[in-house]
BAROPA-152416 format. One line per field, with one value per residue: residue number from 1; x, y, z of N, C-alpha, C, CB in turn. Coordinates in Angstrom, 2 decimals, padded with zeros to 5 digits. Glycine has a CB too. Example, Ala and Ser with C-alpha at 12.3 -4.5 7.8 and 13.67 -1.06 7.14 Angstrom:
BEGIN
k: c(1, 2)
n.u: c(013.19, 012.85)
n.v: c(-005.69, -002.25)
n.w: c(007.80, 007.08)
ca.u: c(012.30, 013.67)
ca.v: c(-004.50, -001.06)
ca.w: c(007.80, 007.14)
c.u: c(013.20, 012.90)
c.v: c(-003.30, 000.03)
c.w: c(007.80, 007.87)
cb.u: c(011.31, 014.08)
cb.v: c(-004.47, -000.60)
cb.w: c(009.05, 005.72)
//
This chain:
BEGIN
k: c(1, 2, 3, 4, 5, 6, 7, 8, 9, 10, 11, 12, 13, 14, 15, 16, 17, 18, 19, 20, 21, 22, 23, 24, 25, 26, 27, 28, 29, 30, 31, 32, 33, 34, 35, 36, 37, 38, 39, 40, 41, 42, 43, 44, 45, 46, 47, 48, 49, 50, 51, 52, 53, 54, 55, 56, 57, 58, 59, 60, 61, 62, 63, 64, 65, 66, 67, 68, 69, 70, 71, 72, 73, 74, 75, 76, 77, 78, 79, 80, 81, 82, 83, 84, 85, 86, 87, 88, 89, 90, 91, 92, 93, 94, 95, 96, 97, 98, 99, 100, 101, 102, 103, 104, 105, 106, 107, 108, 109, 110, 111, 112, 113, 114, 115, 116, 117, 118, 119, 120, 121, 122, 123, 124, 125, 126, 127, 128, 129, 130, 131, 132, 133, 134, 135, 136, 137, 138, 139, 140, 141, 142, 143, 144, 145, 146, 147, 148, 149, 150, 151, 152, 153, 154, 155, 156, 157, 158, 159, 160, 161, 162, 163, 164, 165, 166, 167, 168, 169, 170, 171, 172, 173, 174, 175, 176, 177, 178, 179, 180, 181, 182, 183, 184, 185, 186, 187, 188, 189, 190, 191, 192, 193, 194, 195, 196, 197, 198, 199)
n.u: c(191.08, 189.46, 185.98, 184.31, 184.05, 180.32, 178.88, 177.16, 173.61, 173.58, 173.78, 172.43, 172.18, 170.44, 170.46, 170.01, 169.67, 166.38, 165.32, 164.41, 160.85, 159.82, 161.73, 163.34, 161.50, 162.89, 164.67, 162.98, 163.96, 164.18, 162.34, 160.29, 158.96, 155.21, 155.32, 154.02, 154.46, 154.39, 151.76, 148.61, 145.67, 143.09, 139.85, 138.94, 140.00, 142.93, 145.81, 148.02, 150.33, 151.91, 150.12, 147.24, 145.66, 147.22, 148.75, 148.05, 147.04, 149.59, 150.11, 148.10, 149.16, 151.06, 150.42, 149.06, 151.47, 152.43, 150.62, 147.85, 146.44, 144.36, 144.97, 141.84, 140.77, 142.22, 141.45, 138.70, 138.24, 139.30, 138.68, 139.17, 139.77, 141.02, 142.24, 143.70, 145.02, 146.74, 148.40, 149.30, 150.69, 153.09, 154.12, 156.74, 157.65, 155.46, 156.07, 158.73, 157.63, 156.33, 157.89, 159.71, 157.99, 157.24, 159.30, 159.88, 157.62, 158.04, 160.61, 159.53, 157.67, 154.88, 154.15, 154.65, 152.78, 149.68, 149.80, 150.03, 147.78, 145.48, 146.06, 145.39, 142.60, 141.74, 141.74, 139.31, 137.66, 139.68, 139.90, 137.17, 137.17, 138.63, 137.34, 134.86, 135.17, 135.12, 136.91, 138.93, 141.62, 140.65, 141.77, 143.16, 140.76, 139.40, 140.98, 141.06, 138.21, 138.57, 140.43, 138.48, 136.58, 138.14, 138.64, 136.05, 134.91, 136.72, 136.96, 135.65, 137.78, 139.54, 142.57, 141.95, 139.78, 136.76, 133.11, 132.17, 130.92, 130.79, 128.66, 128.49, 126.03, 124.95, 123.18, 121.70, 119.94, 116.67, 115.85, 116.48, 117.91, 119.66, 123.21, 124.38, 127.51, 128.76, 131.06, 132.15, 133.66, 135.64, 139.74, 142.11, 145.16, 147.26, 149.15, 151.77, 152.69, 155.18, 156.62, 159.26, 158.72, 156.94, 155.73)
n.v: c(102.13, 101.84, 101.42, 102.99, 102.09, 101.47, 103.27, 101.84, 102.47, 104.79, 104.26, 104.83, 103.84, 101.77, 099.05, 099.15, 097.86, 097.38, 099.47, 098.92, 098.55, 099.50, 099.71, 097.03, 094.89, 095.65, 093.57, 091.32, 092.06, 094.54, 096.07, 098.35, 097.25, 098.17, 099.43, 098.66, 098.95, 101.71, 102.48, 102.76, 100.75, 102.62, 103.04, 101.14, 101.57, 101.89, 103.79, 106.78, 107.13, 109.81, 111.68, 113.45, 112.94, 110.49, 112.05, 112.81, 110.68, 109.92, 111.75, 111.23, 108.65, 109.61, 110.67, 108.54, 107.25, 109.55, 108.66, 110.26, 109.32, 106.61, 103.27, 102.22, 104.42, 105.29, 102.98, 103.47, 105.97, 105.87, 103.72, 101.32, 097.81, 094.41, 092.69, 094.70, 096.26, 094.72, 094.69, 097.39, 097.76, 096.09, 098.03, 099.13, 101.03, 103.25, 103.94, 104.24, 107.17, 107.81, 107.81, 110.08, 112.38, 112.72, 113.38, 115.85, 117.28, 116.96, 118.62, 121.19, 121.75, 120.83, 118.49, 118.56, 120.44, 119.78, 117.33, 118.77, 120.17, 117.94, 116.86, 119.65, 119.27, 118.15, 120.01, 121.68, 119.81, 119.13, 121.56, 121.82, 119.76, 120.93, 123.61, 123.01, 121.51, 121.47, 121.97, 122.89, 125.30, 128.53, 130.64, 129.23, 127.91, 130.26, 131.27, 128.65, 128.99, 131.95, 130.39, 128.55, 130.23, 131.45, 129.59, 128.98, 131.16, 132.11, 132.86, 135.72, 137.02, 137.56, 139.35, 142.49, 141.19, 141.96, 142.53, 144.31, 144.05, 143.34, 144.23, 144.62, 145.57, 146.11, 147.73, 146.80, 148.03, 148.42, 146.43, 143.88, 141.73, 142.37, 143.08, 141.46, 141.10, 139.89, 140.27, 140.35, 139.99, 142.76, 142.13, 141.92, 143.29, 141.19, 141.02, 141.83, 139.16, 138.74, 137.92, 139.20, 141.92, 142.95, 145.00)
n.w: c(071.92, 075.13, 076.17, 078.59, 082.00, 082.63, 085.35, 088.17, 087.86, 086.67, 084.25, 080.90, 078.80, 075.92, 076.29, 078.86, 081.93, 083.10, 085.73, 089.02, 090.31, 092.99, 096.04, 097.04, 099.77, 103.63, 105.36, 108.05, 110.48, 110.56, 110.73, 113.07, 115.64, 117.68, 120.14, 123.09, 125.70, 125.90, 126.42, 128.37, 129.69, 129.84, 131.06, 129.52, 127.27, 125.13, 126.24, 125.29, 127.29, 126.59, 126.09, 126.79, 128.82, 129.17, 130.67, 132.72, 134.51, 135.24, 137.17, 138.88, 139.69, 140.70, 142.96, 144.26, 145.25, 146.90, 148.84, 148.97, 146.98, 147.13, 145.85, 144.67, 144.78, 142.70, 140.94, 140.46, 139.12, 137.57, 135.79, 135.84, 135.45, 137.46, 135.93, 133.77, 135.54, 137.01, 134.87, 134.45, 136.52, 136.36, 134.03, 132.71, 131.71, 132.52, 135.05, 134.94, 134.35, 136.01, 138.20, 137.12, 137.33, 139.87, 141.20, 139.73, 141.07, 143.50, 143.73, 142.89, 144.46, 144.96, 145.28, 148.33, 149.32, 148.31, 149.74, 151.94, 152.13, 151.81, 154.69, 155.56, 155.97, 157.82, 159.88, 160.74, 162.06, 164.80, 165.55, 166.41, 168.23, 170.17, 171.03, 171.80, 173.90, 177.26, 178.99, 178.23, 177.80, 178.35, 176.71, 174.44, 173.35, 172.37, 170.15, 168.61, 167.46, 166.66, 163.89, 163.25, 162.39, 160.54, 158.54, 157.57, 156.28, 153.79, 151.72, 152.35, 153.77, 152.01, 150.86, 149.09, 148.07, 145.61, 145.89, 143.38, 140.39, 136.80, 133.82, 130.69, 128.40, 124.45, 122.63, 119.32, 117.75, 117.17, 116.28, 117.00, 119.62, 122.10, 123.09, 125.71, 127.88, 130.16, 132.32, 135.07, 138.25, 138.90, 137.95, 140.73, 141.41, 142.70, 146.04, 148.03, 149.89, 151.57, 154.30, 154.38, 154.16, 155.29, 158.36)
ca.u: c(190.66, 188.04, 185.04, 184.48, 182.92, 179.26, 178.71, 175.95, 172.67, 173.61, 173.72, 171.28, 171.86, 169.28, 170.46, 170.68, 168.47, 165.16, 165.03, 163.27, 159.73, 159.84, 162.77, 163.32, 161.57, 163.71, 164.69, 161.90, 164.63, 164.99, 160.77, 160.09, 157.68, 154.87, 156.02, 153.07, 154.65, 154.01, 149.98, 147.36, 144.06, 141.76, 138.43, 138.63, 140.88, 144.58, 145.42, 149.36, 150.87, 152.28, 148.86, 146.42, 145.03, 147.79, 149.86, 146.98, 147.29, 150.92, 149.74, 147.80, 149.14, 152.50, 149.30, 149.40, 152.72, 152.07, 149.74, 147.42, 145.16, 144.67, 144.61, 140.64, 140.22, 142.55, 140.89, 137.58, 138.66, 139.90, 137.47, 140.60, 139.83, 142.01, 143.46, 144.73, 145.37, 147.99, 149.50, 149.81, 151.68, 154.23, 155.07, 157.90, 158.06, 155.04, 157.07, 160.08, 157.56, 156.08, 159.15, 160.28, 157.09, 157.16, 160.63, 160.04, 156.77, 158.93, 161.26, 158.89, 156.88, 153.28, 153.87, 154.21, 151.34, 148.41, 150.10, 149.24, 146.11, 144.85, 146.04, 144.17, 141.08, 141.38, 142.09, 138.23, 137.14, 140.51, 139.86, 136.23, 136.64, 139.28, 136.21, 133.85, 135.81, 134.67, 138.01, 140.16, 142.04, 139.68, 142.40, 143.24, 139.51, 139.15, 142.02, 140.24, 137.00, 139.02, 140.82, 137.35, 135.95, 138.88, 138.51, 134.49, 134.71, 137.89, 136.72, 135.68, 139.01, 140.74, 142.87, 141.45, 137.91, 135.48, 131.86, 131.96, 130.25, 130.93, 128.08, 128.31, 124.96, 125.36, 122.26, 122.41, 119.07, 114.99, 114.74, 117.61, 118.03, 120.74, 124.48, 124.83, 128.49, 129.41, 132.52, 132.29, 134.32, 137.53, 140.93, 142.88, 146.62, 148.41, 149.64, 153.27, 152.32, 156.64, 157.55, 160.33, 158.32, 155.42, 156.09)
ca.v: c(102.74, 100.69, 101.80, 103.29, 101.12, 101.73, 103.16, 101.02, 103.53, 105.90, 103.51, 105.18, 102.83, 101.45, 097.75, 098.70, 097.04, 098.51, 100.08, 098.18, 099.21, 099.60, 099.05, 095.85, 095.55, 095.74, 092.09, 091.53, 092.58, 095.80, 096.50, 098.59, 096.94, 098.81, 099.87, 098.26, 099.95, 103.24, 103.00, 101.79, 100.96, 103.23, 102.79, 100.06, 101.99, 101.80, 105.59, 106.79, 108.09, 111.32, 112.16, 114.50, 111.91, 109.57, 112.57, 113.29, 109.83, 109.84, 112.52, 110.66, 107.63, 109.99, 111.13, 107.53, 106.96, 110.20, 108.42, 111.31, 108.92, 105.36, 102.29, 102.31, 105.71, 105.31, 102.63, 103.96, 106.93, 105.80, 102.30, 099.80, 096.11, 094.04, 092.18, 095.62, 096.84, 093.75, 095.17, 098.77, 097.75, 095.68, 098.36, 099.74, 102.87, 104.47, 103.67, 105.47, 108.42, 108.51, 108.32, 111.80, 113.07, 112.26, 114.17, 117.65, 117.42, 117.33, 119.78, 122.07, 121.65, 120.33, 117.30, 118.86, 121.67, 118.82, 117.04, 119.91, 120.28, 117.12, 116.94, 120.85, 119.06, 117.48, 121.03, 121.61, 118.75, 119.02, 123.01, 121.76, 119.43, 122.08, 124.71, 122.19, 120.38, 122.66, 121.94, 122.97, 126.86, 129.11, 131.46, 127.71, 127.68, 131.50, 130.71, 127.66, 129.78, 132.42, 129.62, 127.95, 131.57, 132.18, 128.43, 128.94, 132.82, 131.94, 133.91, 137.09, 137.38, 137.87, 140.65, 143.03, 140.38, 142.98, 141.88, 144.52, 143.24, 144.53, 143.68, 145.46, 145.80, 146.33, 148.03, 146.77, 148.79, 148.07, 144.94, 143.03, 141.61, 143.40, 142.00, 141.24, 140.58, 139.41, 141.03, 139.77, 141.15, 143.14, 141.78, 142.51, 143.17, 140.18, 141.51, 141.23, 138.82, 138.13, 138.12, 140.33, 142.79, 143.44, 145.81)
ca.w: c(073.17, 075.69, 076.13, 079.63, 082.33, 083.11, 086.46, 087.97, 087.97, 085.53, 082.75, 080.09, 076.99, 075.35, 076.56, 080.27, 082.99, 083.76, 087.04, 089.78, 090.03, 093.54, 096.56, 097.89, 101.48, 104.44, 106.46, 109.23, 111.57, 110.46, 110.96, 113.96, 116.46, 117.91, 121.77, 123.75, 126.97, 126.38, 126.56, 129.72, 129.23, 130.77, 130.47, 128.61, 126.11, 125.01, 126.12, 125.07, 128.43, 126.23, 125.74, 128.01, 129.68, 129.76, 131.46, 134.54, 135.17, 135.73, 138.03, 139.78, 140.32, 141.72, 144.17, 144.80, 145.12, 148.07, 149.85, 148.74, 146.55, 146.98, 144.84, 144.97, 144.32, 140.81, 139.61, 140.52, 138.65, 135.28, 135.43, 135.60, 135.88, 138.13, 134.86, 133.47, 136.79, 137.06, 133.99, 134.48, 137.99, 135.22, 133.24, 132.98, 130.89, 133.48, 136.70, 134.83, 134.05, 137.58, 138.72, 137.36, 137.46, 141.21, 141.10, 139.51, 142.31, 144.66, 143.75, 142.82, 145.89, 144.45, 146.62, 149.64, 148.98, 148.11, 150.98, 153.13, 151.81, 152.39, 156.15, 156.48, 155.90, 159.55, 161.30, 161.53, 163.11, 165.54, 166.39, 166.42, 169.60, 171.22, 170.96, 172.16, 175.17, 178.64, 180.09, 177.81, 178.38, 177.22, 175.35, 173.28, 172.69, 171.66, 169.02, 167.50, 167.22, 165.32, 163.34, 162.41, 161.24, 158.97, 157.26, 157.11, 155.35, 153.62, 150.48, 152.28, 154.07, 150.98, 150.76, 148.15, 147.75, 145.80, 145.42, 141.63, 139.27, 135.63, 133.24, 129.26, 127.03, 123.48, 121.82, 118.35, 116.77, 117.55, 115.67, 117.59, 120.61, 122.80, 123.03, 126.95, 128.02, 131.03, 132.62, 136.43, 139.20, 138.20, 139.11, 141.80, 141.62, 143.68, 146.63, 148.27, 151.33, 151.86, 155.59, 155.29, 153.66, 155.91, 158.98)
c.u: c(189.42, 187.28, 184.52, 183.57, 181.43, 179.04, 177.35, 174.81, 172.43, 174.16, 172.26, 170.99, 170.72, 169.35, 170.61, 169.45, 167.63, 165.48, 164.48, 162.00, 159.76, 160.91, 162.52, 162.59, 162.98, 163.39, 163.36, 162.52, 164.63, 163.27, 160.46, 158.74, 156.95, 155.12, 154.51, 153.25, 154.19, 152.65, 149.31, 146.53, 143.34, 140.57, 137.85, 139.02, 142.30, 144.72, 147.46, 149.77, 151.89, 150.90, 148.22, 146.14, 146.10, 148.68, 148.65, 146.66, 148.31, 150.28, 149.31, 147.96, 151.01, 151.20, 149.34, 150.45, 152.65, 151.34, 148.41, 145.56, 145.18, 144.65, 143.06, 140.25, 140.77, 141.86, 139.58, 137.27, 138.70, 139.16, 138.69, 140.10, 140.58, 142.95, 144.14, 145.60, 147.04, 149.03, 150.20, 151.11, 152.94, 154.79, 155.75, 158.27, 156.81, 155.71, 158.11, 159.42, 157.16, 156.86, 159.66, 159.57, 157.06, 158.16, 160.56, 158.53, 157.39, 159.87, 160.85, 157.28, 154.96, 153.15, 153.57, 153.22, 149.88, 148.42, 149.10, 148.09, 145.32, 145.12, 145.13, 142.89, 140.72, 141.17, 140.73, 137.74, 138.30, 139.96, 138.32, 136.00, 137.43, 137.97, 134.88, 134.13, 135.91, 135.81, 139.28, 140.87, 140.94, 140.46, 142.71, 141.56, 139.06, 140.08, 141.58, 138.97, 137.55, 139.49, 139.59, 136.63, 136.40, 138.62, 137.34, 134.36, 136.09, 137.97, 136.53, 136.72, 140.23, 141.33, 142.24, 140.09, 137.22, 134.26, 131.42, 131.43, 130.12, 130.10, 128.30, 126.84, 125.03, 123.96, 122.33, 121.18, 117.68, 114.77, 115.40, 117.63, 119.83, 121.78, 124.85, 126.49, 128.78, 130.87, 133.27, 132.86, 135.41, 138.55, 141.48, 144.52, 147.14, 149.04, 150.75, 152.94, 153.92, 156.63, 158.08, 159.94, 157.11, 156.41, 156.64)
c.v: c(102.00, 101.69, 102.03, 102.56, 101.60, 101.82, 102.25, 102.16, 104.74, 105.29, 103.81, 104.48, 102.47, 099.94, 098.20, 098.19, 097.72, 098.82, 099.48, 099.54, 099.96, 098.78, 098.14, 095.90, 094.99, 094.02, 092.58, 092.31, 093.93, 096.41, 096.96, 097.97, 097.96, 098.86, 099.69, 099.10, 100.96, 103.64, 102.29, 101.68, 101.65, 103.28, 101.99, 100.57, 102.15, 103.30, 105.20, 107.45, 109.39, 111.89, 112.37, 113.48, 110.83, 110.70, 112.79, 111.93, 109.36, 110.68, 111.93, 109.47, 108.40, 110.64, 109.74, 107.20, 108.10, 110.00, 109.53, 110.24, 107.56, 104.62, 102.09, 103.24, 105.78, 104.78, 102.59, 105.17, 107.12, 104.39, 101.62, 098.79, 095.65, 093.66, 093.68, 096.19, 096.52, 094.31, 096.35, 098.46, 097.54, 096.55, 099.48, 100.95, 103.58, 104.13, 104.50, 107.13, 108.68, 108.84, 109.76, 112.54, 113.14, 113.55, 115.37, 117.60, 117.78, 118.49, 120.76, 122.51, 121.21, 119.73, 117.45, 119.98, 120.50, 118.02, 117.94, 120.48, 119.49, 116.59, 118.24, 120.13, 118.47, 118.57, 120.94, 121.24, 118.93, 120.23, 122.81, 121.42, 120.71, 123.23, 123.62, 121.65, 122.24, 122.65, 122.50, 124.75, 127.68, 130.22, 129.97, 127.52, 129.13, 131.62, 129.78, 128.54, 130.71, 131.44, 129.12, 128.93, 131.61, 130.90, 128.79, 129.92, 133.17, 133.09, 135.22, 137.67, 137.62, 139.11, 141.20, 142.10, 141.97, 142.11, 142.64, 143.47, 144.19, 143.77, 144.54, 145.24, 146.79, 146.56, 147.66, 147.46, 148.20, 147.09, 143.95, 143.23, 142.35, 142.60, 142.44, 140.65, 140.52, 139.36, 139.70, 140.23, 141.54, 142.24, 142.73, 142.22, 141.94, 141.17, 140.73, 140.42, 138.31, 138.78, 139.42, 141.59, 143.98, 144.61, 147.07)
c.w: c(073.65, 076.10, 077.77, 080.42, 083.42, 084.54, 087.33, 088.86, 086.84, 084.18, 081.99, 078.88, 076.99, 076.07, 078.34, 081.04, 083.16, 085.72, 087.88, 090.16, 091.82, 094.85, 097.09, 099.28, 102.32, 105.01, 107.36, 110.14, 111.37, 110.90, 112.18, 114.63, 117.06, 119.42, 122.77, 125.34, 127.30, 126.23, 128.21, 128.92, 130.06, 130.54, 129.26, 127.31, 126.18, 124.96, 126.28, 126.21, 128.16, 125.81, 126.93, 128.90, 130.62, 130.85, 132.73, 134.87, 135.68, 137.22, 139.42, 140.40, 141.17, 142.91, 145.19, 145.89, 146.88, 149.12, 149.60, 147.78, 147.08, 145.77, 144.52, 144.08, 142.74, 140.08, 139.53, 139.08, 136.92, 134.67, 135.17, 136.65, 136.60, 136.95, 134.41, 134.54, 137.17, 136.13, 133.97, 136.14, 137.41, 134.64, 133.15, 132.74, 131.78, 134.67, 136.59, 134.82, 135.22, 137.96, 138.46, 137.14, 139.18, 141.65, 141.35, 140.60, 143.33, 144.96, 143.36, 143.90, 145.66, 145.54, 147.72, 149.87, 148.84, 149.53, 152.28, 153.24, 152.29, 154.02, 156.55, 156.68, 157.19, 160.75, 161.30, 162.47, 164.44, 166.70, 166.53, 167.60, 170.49, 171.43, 171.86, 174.15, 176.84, 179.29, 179.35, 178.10, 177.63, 176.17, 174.12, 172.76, 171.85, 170.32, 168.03, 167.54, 165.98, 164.35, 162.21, 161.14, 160.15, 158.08, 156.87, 156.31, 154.78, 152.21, 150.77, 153.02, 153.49, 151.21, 149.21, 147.43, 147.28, 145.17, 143.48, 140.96, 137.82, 134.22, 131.70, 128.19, 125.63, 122.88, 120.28, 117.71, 117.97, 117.55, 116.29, 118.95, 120.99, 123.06, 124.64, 126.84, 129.61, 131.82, 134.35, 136.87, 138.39, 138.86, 139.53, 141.28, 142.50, 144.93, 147.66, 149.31, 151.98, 153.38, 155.76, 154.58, 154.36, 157.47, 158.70)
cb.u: c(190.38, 188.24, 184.42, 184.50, 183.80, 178.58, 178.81, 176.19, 173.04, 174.61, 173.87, 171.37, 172.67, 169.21, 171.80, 171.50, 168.73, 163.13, 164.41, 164.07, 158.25, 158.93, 163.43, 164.68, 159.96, 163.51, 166.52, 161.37, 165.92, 166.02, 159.79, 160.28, 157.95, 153.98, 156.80, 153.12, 155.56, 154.77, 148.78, 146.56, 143.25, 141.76, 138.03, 137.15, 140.49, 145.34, 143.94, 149.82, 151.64, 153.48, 148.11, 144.83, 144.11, 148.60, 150.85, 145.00, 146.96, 152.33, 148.84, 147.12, 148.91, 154.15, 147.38, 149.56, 153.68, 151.74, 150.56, 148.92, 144.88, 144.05, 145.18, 140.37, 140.78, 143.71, 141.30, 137.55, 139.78, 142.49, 136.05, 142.74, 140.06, 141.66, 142.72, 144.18, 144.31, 147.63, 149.15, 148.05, 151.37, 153.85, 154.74, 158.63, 157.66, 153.41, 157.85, 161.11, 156.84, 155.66, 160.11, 161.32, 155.91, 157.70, 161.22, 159.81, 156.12, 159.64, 162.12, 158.83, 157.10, 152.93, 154.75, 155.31, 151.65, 148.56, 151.67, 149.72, 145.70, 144.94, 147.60, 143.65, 140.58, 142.85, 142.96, 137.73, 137.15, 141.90, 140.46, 135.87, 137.10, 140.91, 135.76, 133.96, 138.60, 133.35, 138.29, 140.02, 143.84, 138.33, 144.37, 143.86, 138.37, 139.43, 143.12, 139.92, 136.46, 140.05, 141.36, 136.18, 136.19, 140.99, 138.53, 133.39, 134.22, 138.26, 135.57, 134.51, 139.21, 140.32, 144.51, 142.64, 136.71, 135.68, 130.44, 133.27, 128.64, 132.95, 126.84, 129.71, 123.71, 126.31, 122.14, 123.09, 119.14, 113.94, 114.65, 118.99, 117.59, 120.29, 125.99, 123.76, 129.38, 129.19, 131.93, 132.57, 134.86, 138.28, 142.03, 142.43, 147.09, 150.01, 148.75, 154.54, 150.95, 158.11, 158.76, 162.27, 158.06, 154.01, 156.58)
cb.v: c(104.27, 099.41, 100.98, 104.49, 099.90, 101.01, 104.38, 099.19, 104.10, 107.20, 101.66, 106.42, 101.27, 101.63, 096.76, 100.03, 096.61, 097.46, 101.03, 097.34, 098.02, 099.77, 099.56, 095.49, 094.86, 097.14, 091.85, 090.24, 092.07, 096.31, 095.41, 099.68, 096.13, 098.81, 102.06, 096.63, 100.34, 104.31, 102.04, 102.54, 099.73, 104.37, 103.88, 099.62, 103.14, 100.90, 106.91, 107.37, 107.16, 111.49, 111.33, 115.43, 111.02, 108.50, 114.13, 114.43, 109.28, 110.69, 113.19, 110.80, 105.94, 111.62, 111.45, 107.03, 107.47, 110.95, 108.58, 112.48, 109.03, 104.81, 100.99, 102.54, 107.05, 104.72, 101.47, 104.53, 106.96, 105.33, 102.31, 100.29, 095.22, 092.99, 091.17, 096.63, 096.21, 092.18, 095.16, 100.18, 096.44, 094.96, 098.22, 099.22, 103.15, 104.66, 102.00, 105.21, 108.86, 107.96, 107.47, 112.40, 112.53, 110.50, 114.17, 118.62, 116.35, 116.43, 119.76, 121.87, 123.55, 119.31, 116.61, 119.12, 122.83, 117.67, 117.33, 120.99, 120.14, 116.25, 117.05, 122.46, 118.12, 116.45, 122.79, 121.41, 116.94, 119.10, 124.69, 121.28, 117.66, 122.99, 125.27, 120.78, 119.27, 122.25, 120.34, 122.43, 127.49, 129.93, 132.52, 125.78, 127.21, 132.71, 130.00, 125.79, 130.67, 133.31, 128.81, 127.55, 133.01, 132.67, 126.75, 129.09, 134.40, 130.26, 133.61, 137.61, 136.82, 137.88, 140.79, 143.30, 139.44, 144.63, 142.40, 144.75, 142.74, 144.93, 143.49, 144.94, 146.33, 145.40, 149.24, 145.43, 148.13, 148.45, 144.46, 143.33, 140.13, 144.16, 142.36, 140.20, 141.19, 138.74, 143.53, 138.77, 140.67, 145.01, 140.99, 141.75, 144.46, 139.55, 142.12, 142.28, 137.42, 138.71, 137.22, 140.06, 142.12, 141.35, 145.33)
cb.w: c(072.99, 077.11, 075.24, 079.70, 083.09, 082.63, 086.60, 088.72, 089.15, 085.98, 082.95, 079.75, 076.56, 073.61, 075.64, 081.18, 084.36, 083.52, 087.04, 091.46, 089.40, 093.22, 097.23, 098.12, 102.57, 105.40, 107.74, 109.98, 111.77, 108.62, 110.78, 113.83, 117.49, 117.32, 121.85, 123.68, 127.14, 125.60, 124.81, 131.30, 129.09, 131.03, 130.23, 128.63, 125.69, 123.52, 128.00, 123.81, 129.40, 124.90, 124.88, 127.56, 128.60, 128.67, 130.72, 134.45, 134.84, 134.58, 137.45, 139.69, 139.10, 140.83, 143.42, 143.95, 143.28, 147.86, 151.31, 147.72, 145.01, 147.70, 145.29, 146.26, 145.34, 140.23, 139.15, 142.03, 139.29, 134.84, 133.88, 136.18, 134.99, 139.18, 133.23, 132.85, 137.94, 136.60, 132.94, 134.74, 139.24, 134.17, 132.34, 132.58, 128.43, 133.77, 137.03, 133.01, 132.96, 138.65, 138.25, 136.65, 136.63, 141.51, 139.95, 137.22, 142.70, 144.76, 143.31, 141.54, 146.74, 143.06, 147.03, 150.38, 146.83, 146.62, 150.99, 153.25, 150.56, 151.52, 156.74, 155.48, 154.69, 160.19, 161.31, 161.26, 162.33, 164.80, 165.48, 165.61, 170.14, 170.38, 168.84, 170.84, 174.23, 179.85, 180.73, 176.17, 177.92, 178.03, 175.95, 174.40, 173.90, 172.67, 169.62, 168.00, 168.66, 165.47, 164.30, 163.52, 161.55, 159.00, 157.56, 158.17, 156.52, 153.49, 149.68, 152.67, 154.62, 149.51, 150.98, 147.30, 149.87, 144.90, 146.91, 140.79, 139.84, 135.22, 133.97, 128.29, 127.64, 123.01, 122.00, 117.88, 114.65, 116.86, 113.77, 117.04, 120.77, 124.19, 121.57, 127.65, 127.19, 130.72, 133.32, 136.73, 140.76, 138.66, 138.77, 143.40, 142.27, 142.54, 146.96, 148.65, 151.36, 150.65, 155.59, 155.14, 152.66, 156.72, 159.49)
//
């Protein structure tokens, strides 16, 4: 009868091969490279665009992208050189993330809300000359007057605005100073402001 043939690994004899001490390495090919794409430099640092920073610069360069910021103002912003500047324009993996950062903006209406923000900032000055200009109707000038009021006292036209103030002192004995807390106004409920709700 033959002698059964040694599986290779689970050969325990006394004559079998030692074990390698440690596995072979892998071909070069098989060695993941490090993904240079997915960082900028900002401020003169390699920042990962899944990281805090790198994501509020997606942000803002889809502000860009809106006309909302300029080129100036970004790399004022984050201190970018022209040489990195050149590079961040190159690459490819933030262009794909603006891109659908740009996207859910859009379809979740950011875009056009900041948008509309930064055009309000002209009504002043606009309802400023209409209020100003002696020829113009005077109900079109009594309109920009109210208009101006409500931008200028925009805080005390809140609905439900209360001035409260809710302060707590905590006696803790004689020998100790007193535990102040700081409350500040109460909140207010939210209230329904829908169209088809009012009347």
């Amino acid at each position: 009868m033959t002698a059964p043939k040694p599986v290779p690994g689970f050969d325990i004899s006394a004559d079998a091969p030692a074990a390698p001490s440690k596995p072979a390495p892998l071909p070069h090919s098989f060695i993941p490279k490090p993904d240079t794409t997915t960082t900028v430099v900002l401020r003169g640092i390699a920042v990962r665009l899944d990281s805090d920073v790198g994501r509020a610069f997606i942000v803002d360069c889809c502000r860009n992208r809106e006309k909302i910021f300029s080129d100036a103002r970004i790399q004022e912003k984050y201190n970018i050189d022209s040489s990195h500047w050149d590079d961040i324009v190159k690459n490819k993996a933030l262009r794909l993330a603006i891109s659908a950062e740009g996207e859910k903006r859009m379809l979740n209406g950011t875009a056009a809300q900041e948008a509309a923000a930064k055009n309000f900032t002209e009504s002043p000055e606009v309802m400023g000359s209409i209020l100003r200009d002696q020829k113009a109707n005077p109900r079109h000038r009594v309109e920009a007057s109210k208009e101006l009021r409500a931008t200028a006292r925009f805080d005390d036209e809140k609905p439900g605005a209360n001035t409260e103030h809710f302060t707590i002192t905590i006696n803790l004995g004689a020998d100790q100073k007193p535990l102040v807390i700081d409350c500040g106004p109460p909140k207010q409920p939210k209230e329904n402001t829908d169209a088809e709700n009012e009347g």
